[in-house]
C-alpha positions in Angstrom: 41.4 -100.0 43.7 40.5 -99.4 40.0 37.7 -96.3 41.1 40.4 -94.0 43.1 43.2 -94.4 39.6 40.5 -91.9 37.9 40.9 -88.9 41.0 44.1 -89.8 41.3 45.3 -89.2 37.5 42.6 -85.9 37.4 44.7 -84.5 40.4 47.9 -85.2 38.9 47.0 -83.7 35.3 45.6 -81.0 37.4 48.8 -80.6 39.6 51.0 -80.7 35.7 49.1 -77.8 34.5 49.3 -75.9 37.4 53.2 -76.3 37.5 53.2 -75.5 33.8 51.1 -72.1 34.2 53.6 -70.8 37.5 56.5 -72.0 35.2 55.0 -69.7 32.1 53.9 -67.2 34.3 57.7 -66.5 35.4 58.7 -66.6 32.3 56.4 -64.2 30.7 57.2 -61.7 34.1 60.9 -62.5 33.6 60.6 -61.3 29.9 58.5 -58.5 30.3 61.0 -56.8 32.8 63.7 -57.5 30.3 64.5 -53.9 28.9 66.2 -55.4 25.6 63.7 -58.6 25.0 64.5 -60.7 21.9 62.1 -59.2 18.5 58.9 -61.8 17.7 59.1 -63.0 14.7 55.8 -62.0 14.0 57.2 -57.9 14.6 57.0 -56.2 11.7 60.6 -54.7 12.7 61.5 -58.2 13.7 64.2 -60.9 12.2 61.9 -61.8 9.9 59.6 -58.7 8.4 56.6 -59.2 10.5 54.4 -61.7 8.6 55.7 -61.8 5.2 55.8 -65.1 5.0 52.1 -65.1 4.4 52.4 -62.9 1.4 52.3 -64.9 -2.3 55.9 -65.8 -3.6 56.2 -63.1 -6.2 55.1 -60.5 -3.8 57.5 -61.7 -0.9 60.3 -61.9 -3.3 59.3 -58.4 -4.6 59.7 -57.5 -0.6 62.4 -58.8 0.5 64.3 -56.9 -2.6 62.8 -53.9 -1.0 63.7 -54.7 2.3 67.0 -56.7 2.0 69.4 -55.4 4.4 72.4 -53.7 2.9 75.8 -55.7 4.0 
């Protein structure tokens, strides 16, 4: 009884990941065929500047005064 509980969870993490991959795998198709797909954050023309966030504080602040949208 206790030797077949080690196959047994193997095939069922085995079985999770496989679900999770077809599940992603849609997703990323779904998205890809979407002709107006939400910006990354990471896009440099995205809601957040691309990766500005990484810059030091004085230099992002100098940025987003650059790039501040006008309202």
């Amino acid at each position: 009884m206790t030797g077949a509980i080690v196959p047994f969870l193997s095939m069922l993490t085995l079985l999770g990941v496989a679900l999770f991959a077809l599940v992603s795998k849609a997703r990323v198709e779904e998205r890809r065929h979407d002709p107006n797909p939400p910006k990354s954050t990471l896009a440099k023309d995205g809601p957040q500047g691309g990766v500005a966030f990484l810059l030091p504080l004085a230099e992002r602040q100098a940025w987003l005064r650059r790039n501040r949208p006008v309202h």
